[in-house]
C-alpha positions in Angstrom: 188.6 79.4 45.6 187.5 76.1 45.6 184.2 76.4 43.6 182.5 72.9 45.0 182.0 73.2 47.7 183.6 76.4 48.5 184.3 75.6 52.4 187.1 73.6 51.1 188.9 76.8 49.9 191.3 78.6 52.1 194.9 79.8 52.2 197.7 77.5 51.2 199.9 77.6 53.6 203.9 75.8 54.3 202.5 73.0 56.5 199.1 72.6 54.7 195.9 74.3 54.1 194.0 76.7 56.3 190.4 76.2 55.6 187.6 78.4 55.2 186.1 76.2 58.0 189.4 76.0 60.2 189.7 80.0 60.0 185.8 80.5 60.9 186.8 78.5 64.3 190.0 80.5 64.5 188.5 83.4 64.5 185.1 82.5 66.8 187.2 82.9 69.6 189.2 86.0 68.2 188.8 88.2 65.2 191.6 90.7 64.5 190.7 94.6 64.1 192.9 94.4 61.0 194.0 91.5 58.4 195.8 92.1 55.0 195.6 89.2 52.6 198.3 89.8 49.7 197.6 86.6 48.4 196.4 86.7 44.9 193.1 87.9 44.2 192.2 87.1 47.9 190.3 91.1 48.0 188.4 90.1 44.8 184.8 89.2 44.2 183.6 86.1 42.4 180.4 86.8 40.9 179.5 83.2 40.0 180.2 82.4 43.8 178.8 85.4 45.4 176.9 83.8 48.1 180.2 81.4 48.9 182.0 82.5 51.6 185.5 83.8 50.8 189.0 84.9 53.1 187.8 88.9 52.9 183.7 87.7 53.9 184.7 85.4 56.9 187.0 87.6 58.5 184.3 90.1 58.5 181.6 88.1 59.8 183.5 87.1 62.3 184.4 90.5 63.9 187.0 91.8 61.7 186.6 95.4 61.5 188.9 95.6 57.6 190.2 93.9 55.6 192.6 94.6 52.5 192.9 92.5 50.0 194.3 91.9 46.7 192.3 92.2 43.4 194.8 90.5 41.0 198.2 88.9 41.6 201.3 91.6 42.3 204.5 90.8 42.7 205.5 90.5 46.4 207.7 93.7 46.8 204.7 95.7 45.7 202.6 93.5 48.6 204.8 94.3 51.0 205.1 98.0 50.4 201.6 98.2 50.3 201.2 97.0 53.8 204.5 98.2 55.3 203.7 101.5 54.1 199.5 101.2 55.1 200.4 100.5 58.6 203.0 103.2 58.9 200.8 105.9 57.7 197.6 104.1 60.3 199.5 105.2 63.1 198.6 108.7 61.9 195.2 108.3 59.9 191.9 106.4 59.1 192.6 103.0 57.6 191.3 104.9 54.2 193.6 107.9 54.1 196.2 106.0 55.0 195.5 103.2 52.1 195.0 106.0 49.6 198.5 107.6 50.9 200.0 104.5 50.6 198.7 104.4 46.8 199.5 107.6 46.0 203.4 107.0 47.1 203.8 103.6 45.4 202.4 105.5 42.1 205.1 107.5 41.8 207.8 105.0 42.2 206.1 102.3 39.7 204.8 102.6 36.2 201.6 100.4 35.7 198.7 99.7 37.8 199.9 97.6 40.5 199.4 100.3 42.5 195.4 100.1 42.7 195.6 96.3 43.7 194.7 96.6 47.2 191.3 97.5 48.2 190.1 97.8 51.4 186.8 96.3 52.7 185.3 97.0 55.9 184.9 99.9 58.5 181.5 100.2 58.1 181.9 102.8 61.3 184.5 105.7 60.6 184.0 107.6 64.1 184.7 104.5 65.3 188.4 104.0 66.2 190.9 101.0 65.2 192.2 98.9 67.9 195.3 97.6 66.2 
């Protein structure tokens, strides 16, 4: 996060930056039902910036029903467990049963805390199904 001004933060990507303002136009003509960011820290809070807007707020202003993002930085074979695993067990369950499976199984086959990195952010309607 870019702290001045914020809007100049986004995602780094191969062929340049994605900006908080190029995603907000993205997504005003589509927002996904789902997005996981396993970027570092891209599911975390910044408390000095709270009213900045960050990856996890815009997608959800826009019309993204959850997001799951990462609190501190894992190392990519635990990222893409997490959401390997997460989406297999959504075929099956609400996107927070099936984030909590998918914690509970990478906890038994790492030591640390890497597990808890992912937090999901969103789904404000459980009754409500996910279009995915």
């Amino acid at each position: 996060m870019i702290p001045d001004p914020p809007e100049n933060s986004g995602l780094l990507l191969s062929d340049g930056l994605l900006s908080i303002a190029d995603l907000e136009e993205a997504l005003a003509k589509h927002a996904p039902s789902i997005v996981f960011l396993s970027s570092c820290l891209s599911g975390a809070t910044d408390y000095v910036l709270e009213d900045a807007p960050n990856l996890s707020s815009v997608f959800l202003q826009k019309g993204t029903q959850i997001v799951i993002g990462a609190l501190w930085p894992v190392p990519d074979f635990i990222a893409a467990f997490t959401a390997r695993k997460f989406y297999k067990h959504l075929r099956y369950v609400d996107p927070v049963t099936a984030l909590k499976r998918t914690q509970t199984e990478l906890m038994d086959k790492i030591t640390g805390y890497d597990w808890a990195a992912f937090r999901l952010q969103g789904w404000a309607q459980p009754d409500k199904p996910v279009i995915c």
